[in-house]
C-alpha positions in Angstrom: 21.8 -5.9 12.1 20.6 -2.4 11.0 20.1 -3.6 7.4 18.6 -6.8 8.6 16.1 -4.8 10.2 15.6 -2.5 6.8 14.1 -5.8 5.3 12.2 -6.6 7.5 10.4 -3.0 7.5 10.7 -3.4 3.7 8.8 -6.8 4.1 5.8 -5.6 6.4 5.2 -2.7 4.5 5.4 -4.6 1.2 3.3 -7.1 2.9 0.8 -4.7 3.2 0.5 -2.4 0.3 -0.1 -6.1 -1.8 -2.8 -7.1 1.0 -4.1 -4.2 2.1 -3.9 -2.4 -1.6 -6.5 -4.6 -3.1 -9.3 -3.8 -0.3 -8.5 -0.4 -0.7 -8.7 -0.7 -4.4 -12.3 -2.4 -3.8 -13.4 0.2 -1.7 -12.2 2.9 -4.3 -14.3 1.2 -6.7 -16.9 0.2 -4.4 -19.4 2.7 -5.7 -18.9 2.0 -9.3 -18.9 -2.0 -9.4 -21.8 -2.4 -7.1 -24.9 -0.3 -8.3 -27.8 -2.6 -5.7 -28.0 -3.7 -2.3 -27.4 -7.4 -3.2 -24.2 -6.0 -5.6 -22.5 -4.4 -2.9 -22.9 -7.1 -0.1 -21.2 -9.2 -2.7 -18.6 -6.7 -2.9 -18.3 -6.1 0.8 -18.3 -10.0 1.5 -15.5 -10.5 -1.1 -13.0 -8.3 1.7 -14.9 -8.8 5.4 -12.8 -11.8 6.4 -9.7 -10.6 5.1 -9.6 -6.3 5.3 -8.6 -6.5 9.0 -6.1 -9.2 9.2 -4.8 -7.1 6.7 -4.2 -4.1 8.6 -2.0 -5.7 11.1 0.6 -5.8 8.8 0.5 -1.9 8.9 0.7 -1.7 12.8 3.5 -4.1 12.7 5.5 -2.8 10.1 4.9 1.3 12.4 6.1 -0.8 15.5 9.1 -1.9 13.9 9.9 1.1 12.7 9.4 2.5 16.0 11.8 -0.4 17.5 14.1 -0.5 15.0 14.6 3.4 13.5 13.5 5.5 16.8 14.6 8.5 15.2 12.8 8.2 11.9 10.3 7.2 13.6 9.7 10.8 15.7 10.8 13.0 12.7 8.6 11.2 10.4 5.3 11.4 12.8 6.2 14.8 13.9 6.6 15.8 10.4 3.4 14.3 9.5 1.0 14.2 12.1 -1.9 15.8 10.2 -1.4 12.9 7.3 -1.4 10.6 10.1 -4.0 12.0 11.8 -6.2 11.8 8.5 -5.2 8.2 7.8 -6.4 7.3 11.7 -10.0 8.8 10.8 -9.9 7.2 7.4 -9.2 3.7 8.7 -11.7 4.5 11.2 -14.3 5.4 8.5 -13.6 2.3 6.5 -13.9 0.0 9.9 -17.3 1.6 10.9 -18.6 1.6 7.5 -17.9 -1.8 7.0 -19.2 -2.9 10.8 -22.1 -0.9 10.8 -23.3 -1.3 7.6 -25.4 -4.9 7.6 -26.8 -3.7 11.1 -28.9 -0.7 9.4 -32.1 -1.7 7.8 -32.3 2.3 5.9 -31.3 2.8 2.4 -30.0 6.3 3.1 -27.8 5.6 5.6 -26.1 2.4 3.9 -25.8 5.1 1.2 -24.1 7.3 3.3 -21.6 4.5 4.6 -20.6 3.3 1.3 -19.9 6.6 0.5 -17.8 6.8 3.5 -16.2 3.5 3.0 -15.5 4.7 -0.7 -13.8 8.2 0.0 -11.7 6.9 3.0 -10.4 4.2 1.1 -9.6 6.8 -2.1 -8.0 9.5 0.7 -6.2 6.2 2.3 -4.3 5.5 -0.4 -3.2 8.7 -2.0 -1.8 9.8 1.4 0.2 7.1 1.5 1.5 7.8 -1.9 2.2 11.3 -1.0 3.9 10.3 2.0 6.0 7.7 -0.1 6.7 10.3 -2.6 8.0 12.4 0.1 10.2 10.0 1.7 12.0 9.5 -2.0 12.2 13.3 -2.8 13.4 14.2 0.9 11.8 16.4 3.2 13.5 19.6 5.3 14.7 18.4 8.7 16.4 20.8 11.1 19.6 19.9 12.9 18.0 18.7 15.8 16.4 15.7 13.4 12.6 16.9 13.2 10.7 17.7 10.2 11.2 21.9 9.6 8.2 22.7 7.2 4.6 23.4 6.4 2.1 21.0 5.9 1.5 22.5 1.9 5.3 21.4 1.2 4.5 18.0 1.6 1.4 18.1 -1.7 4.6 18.8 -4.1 4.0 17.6 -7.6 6.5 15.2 -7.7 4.5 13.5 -4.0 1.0 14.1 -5.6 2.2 12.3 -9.1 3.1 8.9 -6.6 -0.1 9.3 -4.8 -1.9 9.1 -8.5 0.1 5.8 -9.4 -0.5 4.5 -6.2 -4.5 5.1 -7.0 -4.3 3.7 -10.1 -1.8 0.8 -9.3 -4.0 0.0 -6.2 -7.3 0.3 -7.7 -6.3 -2.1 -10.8 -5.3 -4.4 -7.9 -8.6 -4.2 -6.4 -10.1 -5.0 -9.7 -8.1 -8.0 -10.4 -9.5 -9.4 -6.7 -13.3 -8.7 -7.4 -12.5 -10.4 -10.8 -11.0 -13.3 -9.1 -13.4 -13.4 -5.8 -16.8 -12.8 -7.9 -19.6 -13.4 -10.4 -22.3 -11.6 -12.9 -22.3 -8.2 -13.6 -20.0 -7.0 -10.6 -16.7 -9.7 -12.0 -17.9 -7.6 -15.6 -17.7 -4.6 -14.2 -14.3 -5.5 -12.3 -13.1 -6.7 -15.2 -13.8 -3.7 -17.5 -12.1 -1.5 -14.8 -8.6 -3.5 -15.0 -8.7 -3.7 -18.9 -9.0 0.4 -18.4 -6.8 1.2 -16.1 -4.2 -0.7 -17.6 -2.5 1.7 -19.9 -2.8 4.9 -17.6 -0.5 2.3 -15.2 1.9 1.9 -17.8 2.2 5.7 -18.5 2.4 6.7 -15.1 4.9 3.9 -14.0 7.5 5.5 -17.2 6.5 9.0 -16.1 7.2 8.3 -12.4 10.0 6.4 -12.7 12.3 9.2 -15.1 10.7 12.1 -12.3 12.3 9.8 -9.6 15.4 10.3 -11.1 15.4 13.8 -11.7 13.9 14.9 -8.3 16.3 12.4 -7.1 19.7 11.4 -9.1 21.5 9.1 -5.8 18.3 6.7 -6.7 21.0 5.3 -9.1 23.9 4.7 -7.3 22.9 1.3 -6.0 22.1 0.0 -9.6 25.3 1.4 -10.7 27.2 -0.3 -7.8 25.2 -3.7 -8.0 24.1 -4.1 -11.5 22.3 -6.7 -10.7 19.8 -5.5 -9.0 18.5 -4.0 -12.2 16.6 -6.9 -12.5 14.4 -5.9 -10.1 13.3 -2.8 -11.8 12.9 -5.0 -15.4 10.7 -7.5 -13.8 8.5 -4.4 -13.7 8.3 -4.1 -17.0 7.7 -8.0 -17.6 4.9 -8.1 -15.4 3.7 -5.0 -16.8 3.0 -6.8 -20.2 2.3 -10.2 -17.9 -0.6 -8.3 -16.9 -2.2 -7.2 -20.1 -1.9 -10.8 -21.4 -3.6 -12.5 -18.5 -6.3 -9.7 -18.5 -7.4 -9.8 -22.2 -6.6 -14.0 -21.7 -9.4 -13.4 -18.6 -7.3 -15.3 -16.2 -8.0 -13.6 -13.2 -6.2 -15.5 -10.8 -3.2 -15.7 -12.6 -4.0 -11.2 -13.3 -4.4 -10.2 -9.4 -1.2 -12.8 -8.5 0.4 -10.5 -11.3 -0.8 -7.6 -9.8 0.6 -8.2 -6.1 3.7 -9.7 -8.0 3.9 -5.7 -10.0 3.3 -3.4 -6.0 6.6 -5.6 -4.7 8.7 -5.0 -7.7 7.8 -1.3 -7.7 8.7 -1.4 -4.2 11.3 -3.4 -4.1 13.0 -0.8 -6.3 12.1 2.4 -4.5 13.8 0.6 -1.3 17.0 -0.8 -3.0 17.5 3.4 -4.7 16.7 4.4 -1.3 19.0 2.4 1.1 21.0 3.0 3.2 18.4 6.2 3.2 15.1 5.9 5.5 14.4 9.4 5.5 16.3 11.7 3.4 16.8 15.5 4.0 16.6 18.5 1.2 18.2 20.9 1.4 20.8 19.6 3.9 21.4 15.9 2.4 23.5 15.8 5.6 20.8 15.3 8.1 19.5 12.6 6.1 18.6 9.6 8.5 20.1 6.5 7.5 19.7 2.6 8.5 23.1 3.5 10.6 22.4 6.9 12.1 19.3 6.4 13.1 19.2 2.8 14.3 18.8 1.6 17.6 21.5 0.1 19.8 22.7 -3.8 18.8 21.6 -4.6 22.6 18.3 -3.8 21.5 18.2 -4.6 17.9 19.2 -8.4 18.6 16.5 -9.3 21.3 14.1 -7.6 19.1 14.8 -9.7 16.5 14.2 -12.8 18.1 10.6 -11.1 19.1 9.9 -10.1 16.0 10.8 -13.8 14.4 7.8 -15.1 16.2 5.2 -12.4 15.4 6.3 -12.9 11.6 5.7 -16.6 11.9 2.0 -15.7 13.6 1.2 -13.2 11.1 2.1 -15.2 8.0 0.1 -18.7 9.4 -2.8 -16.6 10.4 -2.6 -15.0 6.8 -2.2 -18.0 5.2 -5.2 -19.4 7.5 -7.3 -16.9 6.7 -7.0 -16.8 2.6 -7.5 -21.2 2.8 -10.3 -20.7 4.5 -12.1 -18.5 2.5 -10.9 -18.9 -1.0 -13.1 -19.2 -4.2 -16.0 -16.8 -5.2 -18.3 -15.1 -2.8 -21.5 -16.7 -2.0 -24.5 -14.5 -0.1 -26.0 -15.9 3.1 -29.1 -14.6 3.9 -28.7 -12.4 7.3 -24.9 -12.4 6.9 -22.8 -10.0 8.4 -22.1 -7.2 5.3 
């Protein structure tokens, strides 16, 4: 039950680093694709129906976590409760940015909101690569299971080199969307972006993925156990080249699906070095939280699951809903919301 409940975490936070990564990716880019009024209510307009539908993945996949993995759950947000505490202002900033911003008839202070909506969205997303960095390298917990440490520890190079792939994976993926969703010189511009970004990506991912395995050798065993699962890890590369082909091909569709298809293989690999490891420990590999230690009781895990059946089935139709109804490119109302 404890695994079963591993993928399910794994599949709401997948979920949502592919749905969520590509309006964090336009936000990051917000500032550059759009240049006029008109050119960034396209780009706003290409997100608003979608950004906070996305974010619902997030909450769910925290409340699993916090019904499934109780433990990881406290040493993880005791550990780090000023990232968190950053990434609650940042989402905040991106929501009033995006809310407020059709509803104020000044030039300087839609300025000033798309600045805001650009810098959370850039902060979002390399905290959450530091914290997924951190989870991989293991952080110092103290035999009572909370995080022992100072804040600094947690900006390590090898956390801060993930938080720059994330950027530059989620950026190219917000790209790819504005490619897909729009028009003129804003698709251009998107477009010009991705065919950029591309072969930092590649060098990052090669870079990233030998560091992995120095900071942290045990990311091997499960490929050695379960060869394979190595395919996982070489469908990275496939649709690593997949990408460039559709790019310089200008398929844009068939680019951002490659895109979402390239976060859940990187992902899918982290979790499948990482398990049974939610939470590792360095120095003292022994207080490492695992989907067994750390899990809750099979009296609570088995009603949960029936619970949590039904809010995937909601989430996935209302996603599915939502993406129908507004498919194809973006087109301007006058007095629209963004």
């Amino acid at each position: 039950m404890s695994t079963f409940w591993f993928l399910i975490l794994g599949f709401l936070l997948g979920g949502y680093a592919v749905l969520d990564g590509f309006d964090l990716g336009v936000g990051i880019l917000h500032l550059w694709v759009a240049r006029t009024n008109e050119e960034r209510r396209i780009v706003l307009n290409a997100i608003g129906p979608v950004w906070d539908g996305n974010e619902v993945w997030l909450i769910t996949g925290a409340a699993s976590l916090f019904l499934a993995f109780p433990a990881v759950y406290a040493a993880g947000f005791s550990g780090f409760y000023l990232p968190l505490i950053m990434v609650l202002w940042m989402l905040m900033g991106r929501g009033l940015s995006l809310e407020f911003r059709g509803r104020l008839d000044d030039p300087l202070w839609r300025l000033a909101l798309d600045v805001i909506f650009s810098v959370s969205s850039f902060l979002l997303v390399l905290v959450f690569g530091v914290a997924l960095g951190n989870v991989v390298n293991g952080v110092p917990v103290n035999p009572q299971g909370y995080y022992q440490g100072l804040f600094a520890w947690i900006l390590n190079p090898y956390a801060l080199l993930v938080g720059l792939l994330g950027l530059v994976l989620l950026t190219l993926h917000g790209a790819n969307y504005l490619s897909m969703k729009t028009d003129g010189l804003v698709q251009a511009r998107a477009q010009r972006a991705a065919s950029v970004l591309w072969l930092p990506l590649v060098v990052l991912v090669v870079i990233t993925t030998v560091a992995t395995f120095l900071a942290r050798s045990e990311m091997g065993i499960n490929y050695h156990n379960f060869p394979l699962w190595v395919l996982v890890p070489l469908a990275t590369a496939v649709l690593l080249v997949a990408l460039r082909v559709f790019r310089q091909r200008g398929q844009d569709t068939h680019a951002f699906l490659n895109s979402a298809g390239l976060i859940l293989a990187l992902f899918a690999s982290t979790a499948i070095g990482l398990y049974p490891y939610l939470l590792p420990s360095r120095p003292h590999p022994e207080r490492s939280f695992t989907v067994n230690n750390a899990a809750a009781s099979s009296g609570s895990l088995f009603p949960a699951t029936i619970w949590v059946s039904f809010a995937l089935v909601l989430i996935l139709g209302y996603t599915v809903f939502v993406y129908r109804t507004f498919k194809g490119k973006v087109v301007l109302e006058e007095g629209g919301h963004y």
